[in-house]
C-alpha positions as CSV (number, residue, x, y, z in Angstrom):
1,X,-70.7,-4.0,15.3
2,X,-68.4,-1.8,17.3
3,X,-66.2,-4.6,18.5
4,X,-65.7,-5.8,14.8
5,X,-62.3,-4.8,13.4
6,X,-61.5,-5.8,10.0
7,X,-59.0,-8.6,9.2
8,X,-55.6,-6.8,7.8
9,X,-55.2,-8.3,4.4
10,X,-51.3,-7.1,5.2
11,X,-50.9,-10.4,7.3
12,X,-51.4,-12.6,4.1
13,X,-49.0,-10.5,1.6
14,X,-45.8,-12.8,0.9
15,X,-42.6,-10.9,1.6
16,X,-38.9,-11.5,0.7
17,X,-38.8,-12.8,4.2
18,X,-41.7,-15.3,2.8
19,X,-39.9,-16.7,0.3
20,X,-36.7,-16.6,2.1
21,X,-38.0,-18.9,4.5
22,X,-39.9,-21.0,1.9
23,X,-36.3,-21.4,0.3
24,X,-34.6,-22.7,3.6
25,X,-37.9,-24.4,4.7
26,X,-37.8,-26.8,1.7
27,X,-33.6,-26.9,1.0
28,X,-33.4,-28.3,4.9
29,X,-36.6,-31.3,3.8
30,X,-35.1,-32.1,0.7
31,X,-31.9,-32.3,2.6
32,X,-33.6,-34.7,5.1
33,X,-35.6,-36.6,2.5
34,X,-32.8,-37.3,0.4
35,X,-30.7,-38.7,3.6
36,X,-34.0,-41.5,4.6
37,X,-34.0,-42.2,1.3
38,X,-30.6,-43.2,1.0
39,X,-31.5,-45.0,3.9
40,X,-34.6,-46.5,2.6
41,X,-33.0,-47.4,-1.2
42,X,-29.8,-49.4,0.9
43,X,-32.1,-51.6,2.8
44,X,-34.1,-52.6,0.1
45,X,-37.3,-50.5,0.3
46,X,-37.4,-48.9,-2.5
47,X,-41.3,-48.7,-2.9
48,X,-41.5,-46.9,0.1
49,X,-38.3,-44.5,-0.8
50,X,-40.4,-43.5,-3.9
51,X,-43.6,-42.8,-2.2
52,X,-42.0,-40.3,0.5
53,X,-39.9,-38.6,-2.9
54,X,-43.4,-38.3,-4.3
55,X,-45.0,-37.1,-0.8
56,X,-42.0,-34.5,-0.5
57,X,-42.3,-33.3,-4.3
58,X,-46.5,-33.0,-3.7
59,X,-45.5,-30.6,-1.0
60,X,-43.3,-28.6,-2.6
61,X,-45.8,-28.3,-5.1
62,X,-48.7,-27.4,-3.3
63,X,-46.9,-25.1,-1.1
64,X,-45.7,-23.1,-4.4
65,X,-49.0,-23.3,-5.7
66,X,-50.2,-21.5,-3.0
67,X,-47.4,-19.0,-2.6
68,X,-47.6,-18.4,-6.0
69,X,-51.6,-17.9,-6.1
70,X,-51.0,-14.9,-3.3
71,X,-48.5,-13.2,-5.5
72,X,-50.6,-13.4,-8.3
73,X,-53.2,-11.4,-6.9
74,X,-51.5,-8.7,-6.0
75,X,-50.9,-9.6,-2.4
76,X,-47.0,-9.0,-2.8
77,X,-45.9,-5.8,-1.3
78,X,-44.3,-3.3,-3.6
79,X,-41.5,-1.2,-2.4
């Protein structure tokens, strides 16, 4: 018992830093997604252009889901 320390719930609170890196995170992707798609699109693969557009927009998704389910619960640090 004396070695247990109690997990920090600080470590899981999003900051501005958290979404400032969730903004460049997913602008850089989108970037990257949208240049193999152009790719994919000019040499005639278009089914597989629109499944990485939906795997990229599931992502995005998710990942806001779950940024958004931390704020929600008070887990964002007040100033």
């Amino acid at each position: 018992m004396l070695g247990l320390v109690m997990a920090d719930n600080k470590s899981n609170i999003p900051t501005g830093r958290t979404y400032l890196g969730f903004a460049l995170a997913w602008t850089v992707l989108f970037f990257l997604v949208y240049l193999i798609c152009i790719a994919l699109f000019a040499a005639g693969r278009w089914e597989i252009g629109l499944l990485t557009i939906l795997l990229i927009v599931y992502g995005f998704v998710r990942h806001s889901v779950w940024l958004g389910k931390r704020a929600k619960r008070g887990l964002v640090r007040r100033r």
